[in-house]
N, C-alpha and C positions, 0 to 999 in steps of 0.2 A: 558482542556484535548484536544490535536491533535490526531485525528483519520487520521491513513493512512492505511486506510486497502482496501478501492477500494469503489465505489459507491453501490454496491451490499449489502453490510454490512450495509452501514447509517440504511433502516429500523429495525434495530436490534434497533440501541438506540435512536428511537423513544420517550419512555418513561423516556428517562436519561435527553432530555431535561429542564425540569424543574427542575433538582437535579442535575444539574452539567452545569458549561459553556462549551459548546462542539465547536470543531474546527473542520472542516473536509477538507483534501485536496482530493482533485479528478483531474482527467482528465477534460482538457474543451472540452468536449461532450455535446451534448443537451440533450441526455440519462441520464447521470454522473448528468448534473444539476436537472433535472425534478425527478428525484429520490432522490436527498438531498434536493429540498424541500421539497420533499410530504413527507421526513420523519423530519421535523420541523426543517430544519439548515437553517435559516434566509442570506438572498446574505452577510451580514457583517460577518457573522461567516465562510463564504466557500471559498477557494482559488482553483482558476480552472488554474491549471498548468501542462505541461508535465516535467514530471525529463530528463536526471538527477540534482540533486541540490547540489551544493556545501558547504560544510562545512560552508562556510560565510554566505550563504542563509539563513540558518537553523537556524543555530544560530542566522542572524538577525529576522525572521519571527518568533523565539519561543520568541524571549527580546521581540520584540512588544506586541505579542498576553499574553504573560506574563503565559504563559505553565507553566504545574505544573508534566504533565504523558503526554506520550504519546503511542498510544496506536497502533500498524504496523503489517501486516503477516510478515513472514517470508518470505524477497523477495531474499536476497542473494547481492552482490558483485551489480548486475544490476538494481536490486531496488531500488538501496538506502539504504540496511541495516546497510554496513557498517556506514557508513555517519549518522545517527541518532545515533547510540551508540554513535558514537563519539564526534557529539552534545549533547547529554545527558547526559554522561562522564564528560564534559567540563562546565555544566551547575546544573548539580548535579539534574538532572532530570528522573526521575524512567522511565523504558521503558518494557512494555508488549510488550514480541514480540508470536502470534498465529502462532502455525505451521502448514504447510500445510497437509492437507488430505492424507493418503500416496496411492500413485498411481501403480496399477497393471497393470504393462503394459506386456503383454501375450510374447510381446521379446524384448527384452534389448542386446543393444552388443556395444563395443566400439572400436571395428576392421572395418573400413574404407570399405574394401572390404565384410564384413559381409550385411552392410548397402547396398551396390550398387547391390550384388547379389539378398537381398530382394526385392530392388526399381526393376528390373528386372525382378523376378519372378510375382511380385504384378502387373505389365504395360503389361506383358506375357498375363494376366489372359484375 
């Protein structure tokens, strides 16, 4: 199983360890590493990469590790989502995509001048 859900998540399946071969990609941070050991992903099982990854990639890095699921948030177009469906697609490999928390953000606008008047007001303060 490839986990690409972020360093944050590895302690979650701490205990899958043992009942499942686990892959996890992360960021190469010293953060990102220190936290996917201390939740039991051994340096062989952890790829420390920034994306974005190319279709080739993926596809060669799932033939190797011999992926069976893979398991990603929902990152979008920037993350890489498209990109793994499509090695998964191509590979005939199941993919859990986790969707993100939905977020209240108290103002929302997509008008240009909306934004500057607020950036303005808030700098006013």
């Amino acid at each position: 199983m490839l986990l690409t859900l972020g360093y944050q998540s590895l302690p979650r399946f701490r205990d899958w360890q043992e009942k499942a071969t686990l892959f996890a990609r992360i960021l190469p941070a010293l953060r990102s590493l220190d936290v996917a050991i201390a939740a039991g992903f051994t340096p062989e099982r952890l790829l420390a990469m920034r994306p974005p990854f190319s279709l080739e990639l993926e596809l060669a890095l799932w033939q190797q590790w011999q992926i069976s699921l893979v398991v990603t948030k929902a990152s979008g177009q920037a993350g890489g989502e498209v990109t793994k469906r499509l090695a998964a697609a191509r590979l005939g490999i199941p993919v859990i995509v986790l969707a993100r928390p939905p977020v209240n953000y108290p103002q929302q606008t997509d008008n240009f001048s909306a934004v500057l008047e607020f950036c303005r007001l808030a700098y006013a303060k």
